[in-house]
C-alpha positions as CSV (number, residue, x, y, z in Angstrom):
1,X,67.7,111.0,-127.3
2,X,65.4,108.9,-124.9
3,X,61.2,108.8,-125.7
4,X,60.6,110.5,-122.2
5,X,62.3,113.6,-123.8
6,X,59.7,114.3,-125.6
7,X,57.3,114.9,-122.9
8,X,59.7,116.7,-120.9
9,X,60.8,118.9,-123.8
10,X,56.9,119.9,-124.3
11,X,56.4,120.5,-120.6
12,X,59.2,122.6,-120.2
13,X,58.1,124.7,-123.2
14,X,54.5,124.2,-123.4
15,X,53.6,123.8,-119.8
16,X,50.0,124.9,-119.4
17,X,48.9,123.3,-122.4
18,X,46.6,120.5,-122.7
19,X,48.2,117.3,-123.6
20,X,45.4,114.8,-123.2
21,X,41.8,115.2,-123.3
22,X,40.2,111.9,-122.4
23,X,35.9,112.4,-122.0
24,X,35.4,115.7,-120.0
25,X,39.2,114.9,-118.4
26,X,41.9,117.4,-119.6
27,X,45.7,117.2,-118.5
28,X,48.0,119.7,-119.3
29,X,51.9,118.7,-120.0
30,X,52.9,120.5,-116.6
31,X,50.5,117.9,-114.9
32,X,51.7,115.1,-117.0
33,X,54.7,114.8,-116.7
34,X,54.9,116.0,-112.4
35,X,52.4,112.8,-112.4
36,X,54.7,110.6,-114.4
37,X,57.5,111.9,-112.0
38,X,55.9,110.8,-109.3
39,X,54.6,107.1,-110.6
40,X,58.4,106.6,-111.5
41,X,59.4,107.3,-108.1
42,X,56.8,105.3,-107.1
43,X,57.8,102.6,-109.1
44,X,61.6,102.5,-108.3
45,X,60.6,102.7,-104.3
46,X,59.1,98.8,-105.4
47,X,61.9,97.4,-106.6
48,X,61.4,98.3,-110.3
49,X,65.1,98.5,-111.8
50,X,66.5,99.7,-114.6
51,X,66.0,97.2,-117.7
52,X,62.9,95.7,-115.8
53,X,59.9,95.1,-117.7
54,X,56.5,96.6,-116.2
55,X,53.1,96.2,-117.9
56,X,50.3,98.2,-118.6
57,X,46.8,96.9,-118.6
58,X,43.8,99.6,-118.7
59,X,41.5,100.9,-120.9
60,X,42.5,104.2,-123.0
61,X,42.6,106.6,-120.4
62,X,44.9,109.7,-119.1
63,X,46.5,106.9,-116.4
64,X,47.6,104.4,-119.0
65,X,49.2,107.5,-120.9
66,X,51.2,108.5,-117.1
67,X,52.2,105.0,-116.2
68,X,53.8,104.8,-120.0
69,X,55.9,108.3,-119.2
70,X,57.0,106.9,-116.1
71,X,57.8,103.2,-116.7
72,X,60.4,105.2,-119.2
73,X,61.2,107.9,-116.5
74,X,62.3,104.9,-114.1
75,X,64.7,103.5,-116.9
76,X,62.6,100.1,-117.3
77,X,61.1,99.1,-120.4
78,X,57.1,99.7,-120.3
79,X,54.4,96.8,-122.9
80,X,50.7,97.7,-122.6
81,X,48.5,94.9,-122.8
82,X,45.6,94.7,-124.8
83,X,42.6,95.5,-122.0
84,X,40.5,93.0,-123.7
85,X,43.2,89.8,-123.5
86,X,41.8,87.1,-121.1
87,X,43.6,86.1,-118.1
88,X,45.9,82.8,-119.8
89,X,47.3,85.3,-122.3
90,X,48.1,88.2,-120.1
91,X,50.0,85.5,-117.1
92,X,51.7,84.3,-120.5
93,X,53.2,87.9,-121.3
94,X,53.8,88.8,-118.0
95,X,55.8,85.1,-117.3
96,X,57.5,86.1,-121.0
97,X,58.9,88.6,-120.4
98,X,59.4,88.9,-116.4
99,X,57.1,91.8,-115.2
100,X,58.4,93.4,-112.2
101,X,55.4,95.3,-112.0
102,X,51.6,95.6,-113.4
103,X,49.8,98.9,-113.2
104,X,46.3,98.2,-113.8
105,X,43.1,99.7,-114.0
106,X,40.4,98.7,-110.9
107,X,38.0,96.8,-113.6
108,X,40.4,94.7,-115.0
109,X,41.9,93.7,-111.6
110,X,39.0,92.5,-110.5
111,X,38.3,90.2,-114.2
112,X,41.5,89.1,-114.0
113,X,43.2,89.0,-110.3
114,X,46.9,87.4,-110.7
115,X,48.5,85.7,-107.9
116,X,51.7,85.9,-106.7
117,X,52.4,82.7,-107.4
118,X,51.0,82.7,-110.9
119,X,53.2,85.5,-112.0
120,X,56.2,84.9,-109.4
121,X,58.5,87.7,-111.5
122,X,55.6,90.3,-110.2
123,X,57.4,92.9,-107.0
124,X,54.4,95.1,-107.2
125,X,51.0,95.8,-108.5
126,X,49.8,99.3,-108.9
127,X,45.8,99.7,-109.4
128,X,44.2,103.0,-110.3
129,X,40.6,103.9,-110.0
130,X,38.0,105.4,-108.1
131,X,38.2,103.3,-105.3
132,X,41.6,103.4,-103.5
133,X,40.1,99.9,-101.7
134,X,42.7,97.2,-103.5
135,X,41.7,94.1,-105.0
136,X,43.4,92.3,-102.3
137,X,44.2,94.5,-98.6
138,X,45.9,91.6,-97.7
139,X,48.7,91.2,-100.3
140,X,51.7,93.7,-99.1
141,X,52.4,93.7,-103.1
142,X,49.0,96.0,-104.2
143,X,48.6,99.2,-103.7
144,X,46.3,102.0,-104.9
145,X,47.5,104.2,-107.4
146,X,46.2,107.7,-105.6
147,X,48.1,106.5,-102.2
148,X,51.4,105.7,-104.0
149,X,51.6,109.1,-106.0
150,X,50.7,111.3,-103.4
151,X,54.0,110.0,-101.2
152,X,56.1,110.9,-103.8
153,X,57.8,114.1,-105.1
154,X,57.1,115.7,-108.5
155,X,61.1,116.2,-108.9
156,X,62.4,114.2,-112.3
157,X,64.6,111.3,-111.4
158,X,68.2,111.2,-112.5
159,X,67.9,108.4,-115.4
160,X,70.8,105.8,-116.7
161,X,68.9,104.8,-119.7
162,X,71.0,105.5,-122.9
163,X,68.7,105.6,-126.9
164,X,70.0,101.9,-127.9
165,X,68.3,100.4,-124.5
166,X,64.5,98.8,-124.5
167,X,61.9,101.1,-124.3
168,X,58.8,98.9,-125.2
169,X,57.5,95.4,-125.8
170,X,54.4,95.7,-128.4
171,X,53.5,91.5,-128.2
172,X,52.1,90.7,-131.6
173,X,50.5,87.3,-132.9
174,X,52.7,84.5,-133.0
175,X,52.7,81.6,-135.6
176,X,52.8,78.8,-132.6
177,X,49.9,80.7,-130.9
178,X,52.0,82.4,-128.2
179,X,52.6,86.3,-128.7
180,X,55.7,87.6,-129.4
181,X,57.4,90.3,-128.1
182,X,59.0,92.6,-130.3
183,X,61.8,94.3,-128.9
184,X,61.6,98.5,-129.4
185,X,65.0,100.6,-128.5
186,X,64.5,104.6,-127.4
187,X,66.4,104.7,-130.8
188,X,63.7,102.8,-132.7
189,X,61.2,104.5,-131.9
190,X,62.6,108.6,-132.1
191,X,63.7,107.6,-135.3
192,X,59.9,106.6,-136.1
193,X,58.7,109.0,-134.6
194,X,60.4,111.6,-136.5
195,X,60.3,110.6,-140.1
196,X,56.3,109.5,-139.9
197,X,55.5,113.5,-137.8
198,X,58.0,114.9,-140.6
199,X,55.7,113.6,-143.7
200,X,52.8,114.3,-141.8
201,X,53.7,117.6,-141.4
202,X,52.5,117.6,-137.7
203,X,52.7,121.1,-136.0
204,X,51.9,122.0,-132.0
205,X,48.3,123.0,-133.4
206,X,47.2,119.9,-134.4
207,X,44.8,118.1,-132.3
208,X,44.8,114.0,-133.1
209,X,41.8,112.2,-132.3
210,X,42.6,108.7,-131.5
211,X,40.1,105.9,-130.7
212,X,42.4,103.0,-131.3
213,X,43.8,101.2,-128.2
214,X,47.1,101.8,-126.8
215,X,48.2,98.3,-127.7
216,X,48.0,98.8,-130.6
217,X,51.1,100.4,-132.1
218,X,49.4,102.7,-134.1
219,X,47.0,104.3,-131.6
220,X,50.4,104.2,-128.4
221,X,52.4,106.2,-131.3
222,X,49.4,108.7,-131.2
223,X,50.5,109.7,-128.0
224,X,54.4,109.7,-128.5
225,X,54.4,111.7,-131.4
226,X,52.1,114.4,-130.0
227,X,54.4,115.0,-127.1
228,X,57.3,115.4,-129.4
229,X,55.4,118.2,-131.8
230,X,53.6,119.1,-128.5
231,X,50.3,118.6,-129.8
232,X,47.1,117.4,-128.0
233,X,45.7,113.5,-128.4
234,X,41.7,113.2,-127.8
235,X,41.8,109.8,-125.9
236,X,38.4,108.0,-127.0
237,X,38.4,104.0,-125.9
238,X,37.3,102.7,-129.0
239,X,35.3,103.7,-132.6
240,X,32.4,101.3,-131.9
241,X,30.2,104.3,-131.6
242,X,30.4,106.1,-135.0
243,X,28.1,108.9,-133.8
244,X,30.3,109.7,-130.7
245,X,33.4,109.7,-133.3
246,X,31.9,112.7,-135.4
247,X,30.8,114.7,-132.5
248,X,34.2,114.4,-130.9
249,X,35.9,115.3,-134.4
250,X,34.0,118.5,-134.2
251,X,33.5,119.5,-130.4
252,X,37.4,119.4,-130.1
253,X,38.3,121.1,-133.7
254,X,40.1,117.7,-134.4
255,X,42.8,118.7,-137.4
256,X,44.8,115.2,-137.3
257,X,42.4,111.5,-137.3
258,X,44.6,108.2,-137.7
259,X,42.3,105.4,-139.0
260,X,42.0,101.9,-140.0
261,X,40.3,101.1,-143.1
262,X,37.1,99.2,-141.4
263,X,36.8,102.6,-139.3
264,X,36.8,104.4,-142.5
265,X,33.9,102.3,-143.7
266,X,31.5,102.8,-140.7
267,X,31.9,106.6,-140.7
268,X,31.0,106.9,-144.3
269,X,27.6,105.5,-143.8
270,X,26.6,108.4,-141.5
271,X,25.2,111.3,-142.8
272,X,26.3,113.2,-140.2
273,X,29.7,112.5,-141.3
274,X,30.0,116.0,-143.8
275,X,31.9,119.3,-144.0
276,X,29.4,120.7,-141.3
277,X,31.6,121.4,-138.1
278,X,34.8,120.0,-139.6
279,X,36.5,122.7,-141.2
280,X,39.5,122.3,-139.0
281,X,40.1,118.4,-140.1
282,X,43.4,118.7,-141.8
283,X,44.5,114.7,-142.6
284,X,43.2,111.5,-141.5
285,X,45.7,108.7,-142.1
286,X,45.3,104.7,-142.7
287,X,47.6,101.8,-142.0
288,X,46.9,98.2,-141.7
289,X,45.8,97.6,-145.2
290,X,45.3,99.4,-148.0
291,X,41.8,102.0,-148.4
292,X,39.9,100.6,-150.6
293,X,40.0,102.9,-154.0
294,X,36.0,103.5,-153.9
295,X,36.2,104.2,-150.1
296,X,38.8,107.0,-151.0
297,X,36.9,108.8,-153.8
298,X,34.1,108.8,-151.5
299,X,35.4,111.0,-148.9
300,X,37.0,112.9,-150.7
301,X,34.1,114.0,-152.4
302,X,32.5,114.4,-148.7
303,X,35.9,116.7,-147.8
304,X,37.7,117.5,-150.5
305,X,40.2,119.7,-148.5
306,X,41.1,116.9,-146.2
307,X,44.4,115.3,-147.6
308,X,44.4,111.7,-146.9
309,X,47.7,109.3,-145.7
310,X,47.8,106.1,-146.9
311,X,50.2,104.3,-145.2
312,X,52.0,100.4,-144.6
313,X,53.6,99.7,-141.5
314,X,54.8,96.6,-139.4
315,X,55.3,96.7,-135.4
316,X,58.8,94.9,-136.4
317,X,59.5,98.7,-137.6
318,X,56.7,100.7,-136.7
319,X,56.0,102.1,-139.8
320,X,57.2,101.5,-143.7
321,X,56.2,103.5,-146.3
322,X,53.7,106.6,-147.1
323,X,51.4,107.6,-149.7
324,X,51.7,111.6,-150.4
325,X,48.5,113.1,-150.4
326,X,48.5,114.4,-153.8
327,X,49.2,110.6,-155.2
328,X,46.1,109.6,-153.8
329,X,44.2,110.0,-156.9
330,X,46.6,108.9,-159.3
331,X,47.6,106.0,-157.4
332,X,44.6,104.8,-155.0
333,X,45.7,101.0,-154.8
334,X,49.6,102.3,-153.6
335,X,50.9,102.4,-149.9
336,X,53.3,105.1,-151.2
337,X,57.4,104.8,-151.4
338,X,59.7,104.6,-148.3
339,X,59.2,107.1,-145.2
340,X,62.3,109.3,-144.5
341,X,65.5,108.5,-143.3
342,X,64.5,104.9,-144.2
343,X,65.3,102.6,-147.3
344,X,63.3,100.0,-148.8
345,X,63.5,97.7,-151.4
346,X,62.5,94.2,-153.2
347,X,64.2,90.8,-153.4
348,X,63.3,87.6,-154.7
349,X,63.0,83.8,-153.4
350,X,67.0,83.8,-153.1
351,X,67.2,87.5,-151.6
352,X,68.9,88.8,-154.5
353,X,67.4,92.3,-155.5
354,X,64.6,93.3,-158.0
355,X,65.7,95.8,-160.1
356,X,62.9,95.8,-162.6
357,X,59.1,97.1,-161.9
358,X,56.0,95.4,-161.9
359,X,57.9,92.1,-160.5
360,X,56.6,90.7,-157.1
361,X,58.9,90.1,-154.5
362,X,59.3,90.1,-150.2
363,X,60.1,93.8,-149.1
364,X,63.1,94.5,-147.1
365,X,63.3,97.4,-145.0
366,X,66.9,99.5,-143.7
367,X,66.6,102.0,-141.3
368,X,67.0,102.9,-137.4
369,X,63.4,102.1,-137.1
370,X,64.0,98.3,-137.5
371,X,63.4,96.5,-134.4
372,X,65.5,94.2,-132.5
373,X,63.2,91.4,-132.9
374,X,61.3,89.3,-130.7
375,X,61.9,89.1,-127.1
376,X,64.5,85.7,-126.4
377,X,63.1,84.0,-129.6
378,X,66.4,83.6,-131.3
379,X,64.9,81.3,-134.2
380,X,62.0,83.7,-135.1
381,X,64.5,87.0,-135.2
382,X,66.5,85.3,-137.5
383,X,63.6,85.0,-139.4
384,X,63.1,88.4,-139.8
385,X,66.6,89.9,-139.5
386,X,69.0,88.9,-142.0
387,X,72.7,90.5,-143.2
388,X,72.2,93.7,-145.3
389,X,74.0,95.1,-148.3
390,X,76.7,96.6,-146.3
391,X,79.0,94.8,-143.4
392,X,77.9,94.1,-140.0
393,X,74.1,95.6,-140.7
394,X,71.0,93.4,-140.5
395,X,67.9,94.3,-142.0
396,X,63.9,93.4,-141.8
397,X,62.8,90.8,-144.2
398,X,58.7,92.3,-143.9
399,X,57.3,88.6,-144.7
400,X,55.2,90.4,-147.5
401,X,55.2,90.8,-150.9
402,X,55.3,94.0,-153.2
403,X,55.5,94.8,-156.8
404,X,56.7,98.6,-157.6
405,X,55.7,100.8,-160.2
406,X,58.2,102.4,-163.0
407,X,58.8,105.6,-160.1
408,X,59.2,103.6,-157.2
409,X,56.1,103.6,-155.5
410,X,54.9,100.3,-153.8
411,X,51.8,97.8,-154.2
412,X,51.1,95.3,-151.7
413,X,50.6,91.8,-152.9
414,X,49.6,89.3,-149.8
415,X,51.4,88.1,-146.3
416,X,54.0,85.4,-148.2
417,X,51.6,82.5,-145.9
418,X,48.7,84.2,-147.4
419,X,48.6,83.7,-150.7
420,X,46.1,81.5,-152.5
421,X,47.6,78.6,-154.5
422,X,44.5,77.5,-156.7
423,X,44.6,75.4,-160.2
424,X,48.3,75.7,-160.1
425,X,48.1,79.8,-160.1
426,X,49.3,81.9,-157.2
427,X,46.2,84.4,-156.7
428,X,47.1,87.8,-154.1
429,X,43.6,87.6,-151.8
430,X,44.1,92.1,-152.3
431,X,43.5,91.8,-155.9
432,X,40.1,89.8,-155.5
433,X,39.3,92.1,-152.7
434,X,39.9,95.2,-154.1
435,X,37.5,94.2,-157.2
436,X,34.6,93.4,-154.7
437,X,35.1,96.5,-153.0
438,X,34.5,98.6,-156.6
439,X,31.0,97.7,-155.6
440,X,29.1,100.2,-153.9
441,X,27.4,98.3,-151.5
442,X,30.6,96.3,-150.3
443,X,31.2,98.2,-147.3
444,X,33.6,94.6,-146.0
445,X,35.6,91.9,-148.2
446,X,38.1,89.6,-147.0
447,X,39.7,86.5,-149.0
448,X,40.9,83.5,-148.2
449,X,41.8,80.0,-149.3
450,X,40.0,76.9,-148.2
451,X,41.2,73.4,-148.8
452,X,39.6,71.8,-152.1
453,X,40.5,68.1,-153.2
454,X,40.6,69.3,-157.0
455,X,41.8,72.8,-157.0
456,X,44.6,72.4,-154.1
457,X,43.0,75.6,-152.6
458,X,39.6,77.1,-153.3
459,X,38.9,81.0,-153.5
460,X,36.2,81.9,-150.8
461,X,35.1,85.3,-150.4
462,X,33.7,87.0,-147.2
463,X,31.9,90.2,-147.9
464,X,29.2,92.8,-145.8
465,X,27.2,94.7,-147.4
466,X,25.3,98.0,-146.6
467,X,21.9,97.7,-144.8
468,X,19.1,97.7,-147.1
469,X,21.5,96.0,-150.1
470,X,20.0,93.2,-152.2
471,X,22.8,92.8,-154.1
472,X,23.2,88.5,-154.3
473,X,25.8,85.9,-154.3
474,X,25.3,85.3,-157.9
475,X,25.9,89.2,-158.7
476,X,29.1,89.4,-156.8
477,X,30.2,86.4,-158.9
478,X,29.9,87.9,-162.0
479,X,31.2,91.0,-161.3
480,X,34.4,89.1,-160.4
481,X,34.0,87.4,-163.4
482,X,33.9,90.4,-165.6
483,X,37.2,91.8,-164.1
484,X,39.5,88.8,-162.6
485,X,41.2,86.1,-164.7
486,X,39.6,82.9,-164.5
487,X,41.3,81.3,-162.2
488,X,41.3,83.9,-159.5
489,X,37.5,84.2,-159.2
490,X,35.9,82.8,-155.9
491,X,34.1,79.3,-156.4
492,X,33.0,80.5,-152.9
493,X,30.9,83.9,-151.9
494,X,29.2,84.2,-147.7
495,X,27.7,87.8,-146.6
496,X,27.7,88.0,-143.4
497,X,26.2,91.1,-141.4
498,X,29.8,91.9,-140.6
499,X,33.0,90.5,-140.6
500,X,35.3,90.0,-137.3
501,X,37.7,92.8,-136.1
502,X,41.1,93.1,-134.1
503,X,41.0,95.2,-131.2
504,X,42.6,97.5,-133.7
505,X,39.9,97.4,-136.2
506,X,41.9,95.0,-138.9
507,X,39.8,92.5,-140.5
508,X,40.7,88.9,-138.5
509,X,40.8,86.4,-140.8
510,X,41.6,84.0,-138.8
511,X,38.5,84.4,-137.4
512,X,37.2,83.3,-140.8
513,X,39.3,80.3,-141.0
């Protein structure tokens, strides 16, 4: 099966209605996918070829969902670049990977305006907006995204693409400094796709807000998996605006909300954030790190019929392993047990497996969900993709550690690189955070190490606090104190106002490097 399937299996069957609703615009599946006909056609008629690589850099908006439908529709492989990246990164990913063409939002055109010669690989550049003026009336290789649709024909195109060919590019940090590329397959990401709407339980009615950028694998699945259950994605551009957040959940009877932890956290200081208006919320779900256990009791004493999703994932495989709502309780500091049709398990420094609980080692993940690794990095595939159990397979060495409880279920440890080595004692930063988050006023906490002559590495902690909070350096201190072994309490504690954010909302510590 090929991605685009899942848009044309929903138009055919649920034509009239509404796939996107992005501010007071609503497309319905009909529309979508006749438009994402005729951007494909649009797109081969400039020389875009099967296999070709075309990017994607717009806002959240009902055009950068089209232009992903019909990079796939024209058989080439579609990466959406984080609107936010300045211009040295985005002529790096487009050099990369050899864009044949850009499809580009009028705003961001005009921040970042690529020559020709700067990104020689480029055979056309497609700009949408209000204004069908280009950037550039004098470049024969822009053109205006209204004038190039209405030329074509809403008929699909005959396609050549078969399920173990690239469909995406999702560039994630790279340990030199350059992004990487991971390579997704059609196969990779159905197979996703499937297993994570399967334990979600995701049905045509549901309505998923999403207000995390299509970059961002988390928030671009939002949109894939709806088309396959034929469900309706509110398009928001970002959750900076808590307020705006609520009275969306409630305007469009929102019954599915994906979420990052740090989003979690702003919402629950509003008041307006209660049962008022949401009856129809269903789940939310969280990836990226764990919820903090506090964070979790608190809204579910605010919605106590809202079953929550705690969830691990990496882009190398989209997603890894899910918490069932009923564990959530029992098992708050848990990212759950292996996602369906997947297997996971543990190994140790010599990749010989764990058998016995409570032991930390790297997780390894089997399933058709694992990537094919970064795009013509050789070196830093092999890193992650190494022989399986069985002839001829490879599987994904995650790069984290776990420990796993007596019936199988998952605890995350650190990032292998992230772990503290102070007084001769390994120290996971997630245990020392999730103590300073059983405060209540702790609404941020992030850990790292920082280089000390006499301890090898000292333990610094990073926290925000709740407006209003008195709570003192000293208190935090002795809090740890009263529940962390001595050697993993900070010598260091700095509040800040707030800590810094990915585009996706995760906690950027290398910001606080």
């Amino acid at each position: 099966m090929l991605v685009q399937e899942f848009l044309e299996n929903s138009a055919d069957r649920l034509p009239n209605k509404p796939a996107i609703i992005c501010g007071k615009k609503r497309i319905t599946y009909a529309d979508i996918n006749a438009a994402a006909n005729q951007m494909a056609r649009a797109l081969r008629d400039a020389g875009v070829a099967y296999g070709d690589r075309v990017a994607i850099l717009m806002d959240n908006s009902i055009e950068a969902v089209i232009a992903i439908w019909a990079i796939l529709k024209a058989d080439a492989v579609f990466l959406v670049i984080n609107p936010t990246t300045k211009k040295r990164k985005i002529l790096y990913i487009l050099d990369n990977c050899r864009v044949s063409a850009l499809m580009v939002q009028d705003t961001k055109w005009q921040q970042s305006k690529i020559s020709t010669d700067e990104a020689p690989s480029l055979k056309a550049v497609i700009v949408s907006g209000e204004n069908r003026q280009t950037a550039d009336d004098e470049n024969p290789l822009i053109a205006s995204w209204q004038d190039v649709k209405e030329k074509q024909s809403t008929d699909q195109l005959p396609t050549q693409a078969i399920d173990i060919d690239l469909a995406a590019l999702i560039y994630t940090s790279g340990t030199t400094g350059n992004p990487k590329g991971v390579m997704l397959t059609h196969h990779n990401i159905v197979s996703a796709s499937t297993s994570i709407t399967e334990y979600l339980e995701n049905v045509e009615d549901d309505i998923v807000l999403s207000v995390l950028p299509l970059s961002f694998d988390y928030g671009l699945y939002q949109i894939l998996m709806a088309a396959q259950f034929g469900g309706t994605v509110v398009l928001e551009r970002n959750y900076l605006f808590p307020q705006a957040i609520i009275d969306t959940l409630k305007r469009e009877h929102v019954t599915g909300f994906p979420i990052v932890p740090t989003i979690m956290s702003i919402l629950l200081k509003m008041n307006e954030l209660n049962d008022d208006g949401l009856a129809s919320l269903r789940y939310i779900s969280s990836t990226a790190a764990a919820l903090p256990a506090n964070h979790i009791v608190a809204f579910q004493e605010r919605f106590p019929n809202v079953a929550i999703y705690s969830m691990y994932g990496l882009t190398e495989c989209k997603r890894v392993s899910y918490l069932p709502p009923d564990q959530i309780r029992l098992r708050p500091d848990s990212v759950g047990r292996g996602m369906p049709n997947e297997q996971v398990y543990l190994v140790d420094e010599n990749g010989e497996e764990i058998k016995e609980h409570g032991v930390i080692g790297e997780l390894v993940i089997r399933g058709a969900n694992v990537s094919r690794g970064y795009w013509e990095m050789p070196e830093e595939t092999a890193r992650i993709l190494k022989p399986g159990k069985f002839p001829g397979e490879q599987v994904l060495y995650s790069g984290d550690l776990f420990k796993r409880d007596e019936e199988g279920y998952l605890y995350f440890v650190s990032r292998k690189d992230d772990i503290i080595k102070s007084r001769g004692e390994k120290v996971s930063p997630r245990e020392v955070e999730s103590v300073l988050y059983e405060l209540e006023d702790v609404t941020e906490a992030a850990v790292i190490g920082v280089a000390d002559e006499l301890l090898g590495q000292a333990i610094k902690a990073f926290v925000a606090l709740v407006e209003g909070s008195k709570l003192t350096e000293k208190e935090l201190l002795a809090h740890c104190a009263k529940h962390l072994e001595s050697f993993m309490i900070p010598k260091l504690v700095e509040i800040r106002a707030s800590l810094p954010r990915t585009s996706s909302g995760k906690i950027e510590k290398k910001g606080l490097k």
